[in-house]
Each structure stands twice: as C-alpha cells, then as structure tokens.
DOVEXZA-507647 format. One line per 8 residues: number of its first residue (from 1); for each residue z, y, x of C-alpha. Coordinates in steps of 0.5 Angstrom, whole numbers, plus 500, padded with zeros to 3 digits. Layout:
! residues N
NUM = Z:Y:X | ... $
***
This chain:
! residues 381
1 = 674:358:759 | 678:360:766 | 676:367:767 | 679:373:772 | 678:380:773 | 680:386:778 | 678:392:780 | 676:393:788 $
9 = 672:397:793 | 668:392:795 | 663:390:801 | 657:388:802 | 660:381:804 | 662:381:796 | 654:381:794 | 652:376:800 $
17 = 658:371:798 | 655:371:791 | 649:372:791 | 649:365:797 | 654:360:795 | 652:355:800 | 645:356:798 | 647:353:791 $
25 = 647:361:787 | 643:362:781 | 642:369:779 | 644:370:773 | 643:378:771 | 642:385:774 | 642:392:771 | 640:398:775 $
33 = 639:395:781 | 632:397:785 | 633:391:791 | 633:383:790 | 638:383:797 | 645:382:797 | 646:388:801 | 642:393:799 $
41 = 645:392:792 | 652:394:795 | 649:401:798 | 646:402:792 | 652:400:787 | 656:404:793 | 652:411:792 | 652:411:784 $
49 = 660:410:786 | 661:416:790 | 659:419:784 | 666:419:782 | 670:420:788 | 677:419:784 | 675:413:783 | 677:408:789 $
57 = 677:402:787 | 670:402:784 | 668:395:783 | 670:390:778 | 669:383:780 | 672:376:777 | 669:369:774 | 669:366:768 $
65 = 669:358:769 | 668:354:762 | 671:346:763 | 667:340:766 | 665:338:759 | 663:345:756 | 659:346:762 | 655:340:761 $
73 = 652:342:754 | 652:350:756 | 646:352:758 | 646:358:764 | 643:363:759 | 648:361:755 | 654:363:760 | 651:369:762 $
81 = 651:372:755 | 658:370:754 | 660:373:760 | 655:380:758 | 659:380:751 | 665:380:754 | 664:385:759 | 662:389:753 $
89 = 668:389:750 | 672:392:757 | 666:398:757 | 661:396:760 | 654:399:757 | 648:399:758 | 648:404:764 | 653:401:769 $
97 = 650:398:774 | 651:389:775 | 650:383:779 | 652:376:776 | 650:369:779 | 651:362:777 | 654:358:782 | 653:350:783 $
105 = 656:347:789 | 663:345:786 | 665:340:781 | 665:345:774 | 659:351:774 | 662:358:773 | 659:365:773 | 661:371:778 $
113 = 660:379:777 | 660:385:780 | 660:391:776 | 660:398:778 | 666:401:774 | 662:408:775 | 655:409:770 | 649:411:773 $
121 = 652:418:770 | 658:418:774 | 663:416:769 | 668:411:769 | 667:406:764 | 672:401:764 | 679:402:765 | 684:399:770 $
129 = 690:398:766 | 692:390:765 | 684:388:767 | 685:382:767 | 689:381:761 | 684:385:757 | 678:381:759 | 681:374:758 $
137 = 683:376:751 | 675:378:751 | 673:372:753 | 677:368:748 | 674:372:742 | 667:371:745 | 668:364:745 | 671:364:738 $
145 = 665:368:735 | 661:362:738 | 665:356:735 | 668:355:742 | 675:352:746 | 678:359:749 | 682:357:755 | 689:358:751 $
153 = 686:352:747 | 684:347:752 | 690:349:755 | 695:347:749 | 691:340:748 | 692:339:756 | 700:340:755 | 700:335:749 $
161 = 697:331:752 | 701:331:759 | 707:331:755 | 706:325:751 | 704:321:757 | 710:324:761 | 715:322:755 | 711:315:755 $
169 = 712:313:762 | 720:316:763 | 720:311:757 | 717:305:762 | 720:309:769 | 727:307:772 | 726:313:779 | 721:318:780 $
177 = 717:314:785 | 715:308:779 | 714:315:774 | 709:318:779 | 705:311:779 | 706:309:771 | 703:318:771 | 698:316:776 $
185 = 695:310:772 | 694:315:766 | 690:320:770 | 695:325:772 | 698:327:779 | 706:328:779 | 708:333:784 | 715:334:786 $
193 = 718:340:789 | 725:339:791 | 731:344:796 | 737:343:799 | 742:345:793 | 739:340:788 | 735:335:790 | 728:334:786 $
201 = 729:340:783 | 720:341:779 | 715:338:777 | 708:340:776 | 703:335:773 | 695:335:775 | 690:332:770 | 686:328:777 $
209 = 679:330:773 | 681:338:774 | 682:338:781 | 676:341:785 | 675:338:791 | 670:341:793 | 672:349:793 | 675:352:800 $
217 = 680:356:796 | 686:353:793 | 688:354:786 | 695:351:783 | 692:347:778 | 695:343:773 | 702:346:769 | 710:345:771 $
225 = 714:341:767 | 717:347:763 | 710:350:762 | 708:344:758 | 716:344:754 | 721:348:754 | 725:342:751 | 724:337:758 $
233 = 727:339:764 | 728:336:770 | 735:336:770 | 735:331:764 | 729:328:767 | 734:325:773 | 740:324:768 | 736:320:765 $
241 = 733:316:770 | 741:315:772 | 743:312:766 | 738:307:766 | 739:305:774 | 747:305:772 | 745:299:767 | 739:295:771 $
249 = 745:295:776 | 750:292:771 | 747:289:765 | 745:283:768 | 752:281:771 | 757:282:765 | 760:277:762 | 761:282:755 $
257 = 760:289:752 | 767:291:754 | 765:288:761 | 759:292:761 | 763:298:758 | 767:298:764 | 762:297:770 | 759:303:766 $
265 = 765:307:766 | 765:306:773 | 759:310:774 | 761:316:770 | 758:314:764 | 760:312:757 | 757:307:751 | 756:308:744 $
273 = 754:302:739 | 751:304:732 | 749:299:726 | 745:300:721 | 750:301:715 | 757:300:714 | 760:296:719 | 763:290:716 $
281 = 768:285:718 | 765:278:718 | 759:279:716 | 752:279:720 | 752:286:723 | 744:289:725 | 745:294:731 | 741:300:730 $
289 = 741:303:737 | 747:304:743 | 748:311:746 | 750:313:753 | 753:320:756 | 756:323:761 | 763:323:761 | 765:329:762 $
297 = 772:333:763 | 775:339:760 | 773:344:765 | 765:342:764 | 760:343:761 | 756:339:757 | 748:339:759 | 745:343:753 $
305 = 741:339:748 | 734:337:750 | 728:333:749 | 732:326:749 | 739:329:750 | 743:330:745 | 749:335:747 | 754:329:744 $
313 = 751:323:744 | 747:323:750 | 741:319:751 | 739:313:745 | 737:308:748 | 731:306:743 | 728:313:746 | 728:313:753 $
321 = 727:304:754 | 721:301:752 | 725:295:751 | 729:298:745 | 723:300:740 | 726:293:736 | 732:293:732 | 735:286:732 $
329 = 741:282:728 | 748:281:731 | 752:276:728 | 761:275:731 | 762:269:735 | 767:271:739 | 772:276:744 | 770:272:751 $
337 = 764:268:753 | 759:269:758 | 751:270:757 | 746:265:758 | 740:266:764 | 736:271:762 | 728:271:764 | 727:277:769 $
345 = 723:280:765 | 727:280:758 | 729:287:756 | 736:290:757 | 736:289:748 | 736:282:748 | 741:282:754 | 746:286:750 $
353 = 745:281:744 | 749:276:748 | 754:281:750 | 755:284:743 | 755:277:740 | 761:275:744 | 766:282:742 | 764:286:736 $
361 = 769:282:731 | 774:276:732 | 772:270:729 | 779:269:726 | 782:274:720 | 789:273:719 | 789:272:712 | 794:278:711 $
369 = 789:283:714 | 783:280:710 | 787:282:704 | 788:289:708 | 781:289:708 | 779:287:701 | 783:292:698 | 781:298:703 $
377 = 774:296:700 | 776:296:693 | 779:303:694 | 773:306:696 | 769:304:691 $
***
C-alpha cells in the first residue's frame, strides 16, 4: 500500500480539505476531539499543542492508499484499523488527539490523518526522525500481520512485470516511436526524457490503469528504466535499436553474407556467425545464431556488459529479433549468387539463410587440402 507521513504545523484549511474532498469524505476516526467541525477540530488540537512549545511542527499528517483491486475488497472499517495500527507503531496512544477521513472522489479510495504529535498531557509522543520511513515500514508490517501485499511487493511485481514487456517489445520494436506503440498496446505508457548532450537520455514507464486522472495533484507515477533493472539502460537500449536499423537497411539489398558483412562494417558495426557444433567442412552446417558489436578502437572503451549486450560479443540476434527465436539448417552452394525475392514480411533469419548458402564453404575441395583436412581430423581425436 502507498503510504506518506510528515510532520507539520498546520491550519485550519488542513482539517476543511480532509474533512470535504468535493463533498465525497467519509469520516473515519476521532479521538479527544469535542466538535464535529473541521475548524473547531484545528483550535482544539492547536490549544493541546501549545502544550508543548518546543514542539513547532506539532502535526503529523499523510495517507495511506492501497492499490485499485485491494481497495475494492477492503471494506473502510478495514482501512481505518489498518491505518490505527500503523500509527500505533510510530507512538500514537490512546490520548493523542486524531482525525481520519475516507476519500472517494478519485479513482483508488485512500485514508488521510491528522495527529496531534502533542498528548492531551502535553507530551510529544511521536518522533520526527525519518517519519516517513518509520511509518511506510509500519505500514507493511501491518499489511504482513493480515496477509496483505505491502507497497515494495506490489512494486516488485509491477517491475517484473514491466521488464518483461519491455524486453518483449525491443524484441519486436526497430525505434522508440514503434517501442512506444508496441508498450502501449500492452497497457503501459512510455515516457522519454532526453537533452542536448545525448539525446534520449530516460525512460519512465507508467502501468495506464495506476494513472489518476481525477487528482489535481501531479505524482510521478510509474518507475524509471534503471528502477525497474539495473541491468537495461538507455544507452544499450539505443545500441540496440542502431544494429537493427543498420540490418533493415542493408539486408534486403545484399547479394552474400560477406556483401552484408561490408554494408555493416560500413555503419560501425561487426558480424559474428556461430554454429551449432564444430563447423565441418562440406558437410550440412546448422546456424545457431549471429552477433553483432560495436567496432571499437583502442583508445575506446567498450560498453559495459547488459541486459542483452555482451562486453565482447555485443548483441545476439536470436535475443533481440523476434524473427531469430528458429534455428535453421545451412547447406554450402557457393562463394558468389544473388538471393531470391523475398516477401516483406520474411524475417532477416531466412534472408541470411540465402546469404550464408551462397559463402560459408566453397563447393570444391582440392584434393590435397581434403587430405589436409582428414589428417587434421584424425589428430584430434
């Protein structure tokens, strides 16, 4: 459950926003307070405090907010002795001075709280060192003691989740505009931030069914890319979408692996075939996967391993592309040929069939190198 505390000297204009809530409020709780009026609460709760001048920030006042499907099943009975145990835990007693108030009018029903800090015996009960800390951790043993989500697990699920749309939809995605879409489409809004220096430099991402557009208050919903992993970040994120535009661009129009090879080159990048066992001369070779990196200089440094990069390999692209979860069977033709018309929407996988087809191994072994081979072989074993 969401949950805020913090200590305050407060107005009367507290009690009357509590209290009101577009005429929605339902109050929840009061202890040691004679008057049923928002203002005559504050001049009573204001005279106990005075009890206690060294106290200036006398009132401790926050919410707590449980997620839309809680909400619907905990009834405001339920909410309020959540939120009393809670405060119990920080030192609110019996003789401190409360008002709690059910709100409705937005989207998730939450519970808001004043608390005179100050007892009706003038002393403080409830300290202000890390308030808000103390109380979320209140909160969650609370919810633990009734067999409910606390805040952090509800978050972690949410993270997971969001993570494991995310990487499905780079896998599908080419730019961050078909990124945006592909999240949208599952439920969630993509939101980029970006400067002069680099460009798109973060990413928040938003579940849409958590946004409240019914508060006048604007709360930074949703969690950033490095919130969710530590792994993913933005950086590899745009690496990632440059490999893959560099192959959109030149696949199609490349006559054989090496021709594709050079195009690539061309743009900075490197390519890498892996088989699936030794790779045997004139024999049927079965392509596991190809990696694509950075060329880098000396003088640079590589990009630091990721959630898909690999610090020496750079990107598989069975990981990244949908069209690369197959693995498929690779048989030598020839050095030279030209690939066949494609449909649009073949992947780039079956394109590279052809082209691997056409250069992996020459269709004549001189017989003297085929001896070479043979003995190599025996030696090994």
């Amino acid at each position: 459950m969401n949950n805020s505390a913090t200590t305050r000297a407060v107005s009367k204009i507290a009690f009357e926003y509590n209290a009101n809530d577009k005429g929605m409020a339902q109050a929840a709780a009061l202890n040691y307070l004679l008057s049923n009026q928002p203002a005559d609460q504050f001049l009573e709760m204001n005279a106990v405090a005075n009890r206690n001048p060294k106290v200036t920030k006398w009132a401790l006042t926050g919410y707590i907010s449980p997620p839309e499907e809680a909400g619907k099943s905990l009834s405001d009975l339920e909410l309020t002795e959540i939120t009393l145990d809670a405060l119990r835990k920080i030192g609110v007693t019996a003789k401190n001075q409360f008002r709690l108030d059910i709100h409705n009018s937005t989207k998730q029903k939450h519970i808001h709280f004043i608390v005179n800090r100050i007892n009706i015996s003038g002393k403080c009960t409830v300290k202000a060192h890390d308030i808000g800390k103390r109380f979320g951790e209140a909160v969650r043993q609370v919810c633990k003691e009734r067999n409910l989500k606390t805040d952090v697990e509800i978050g972690v699920e949410k993270k997971a989740a969001m993570l494991h749309n995310l990487t499905e939809c780079l896998q599908s995605s080419g730019n961050f505009e078909e990124l945006i879409s592909n999240m949208r489409a599952k439920g969630f809004d993509v939101q980029l931030s970006s400067n002069i220096k680099d460009g798109i430099s973060g990413m928040r991402i938003i579940l849409e069914k958590d946004k409240n557009p019914n508060t006048e208050k604007q709360y930074k919903a949703g969690y950033t890319l490095s919130q969710i992993s530590n792994k993913l970040n933005i950086s590899e994120i745009k690496l990632l979408f440059e490999i893959k535009q560099s192959i959109a661009k030149h696949f199609k129009n490349s006559n054989s692996l090496i021709d594709l090879r050079i195009k690539m080159h061309q743009d900075g990048l490197k390519m890498k075939v892996h088989y699936k066992g030794e790779f045997k001369p004139n024999q049927k070779q079965e392509l596991q996967d190809i990696w694509i990196n950075k060329i880098t200089h000396l003088k640079d440094t590589l990009p630091k391993n990721g959630f898909f990069y690999r610090k020496f390999d750079g990107f598989s692209l069975a990981a990244i592309d949908g069209n690369f979860g197959s693995v498929i069977n690779v048989n030598s033709q020839n050095q030279t040929g030209t690939i066949s018309a494609k449909k649009a929407d073949d992947s780039i996988l079956e394109v590279a069939e052809e082209l691997l087809e056409n250069v992996l191994k020459p269709t004549y072994v001189a017989p003297q190198e085929d001896e070479c081979w043979k003995r190599k072989r025996k030696g090994r074993r």
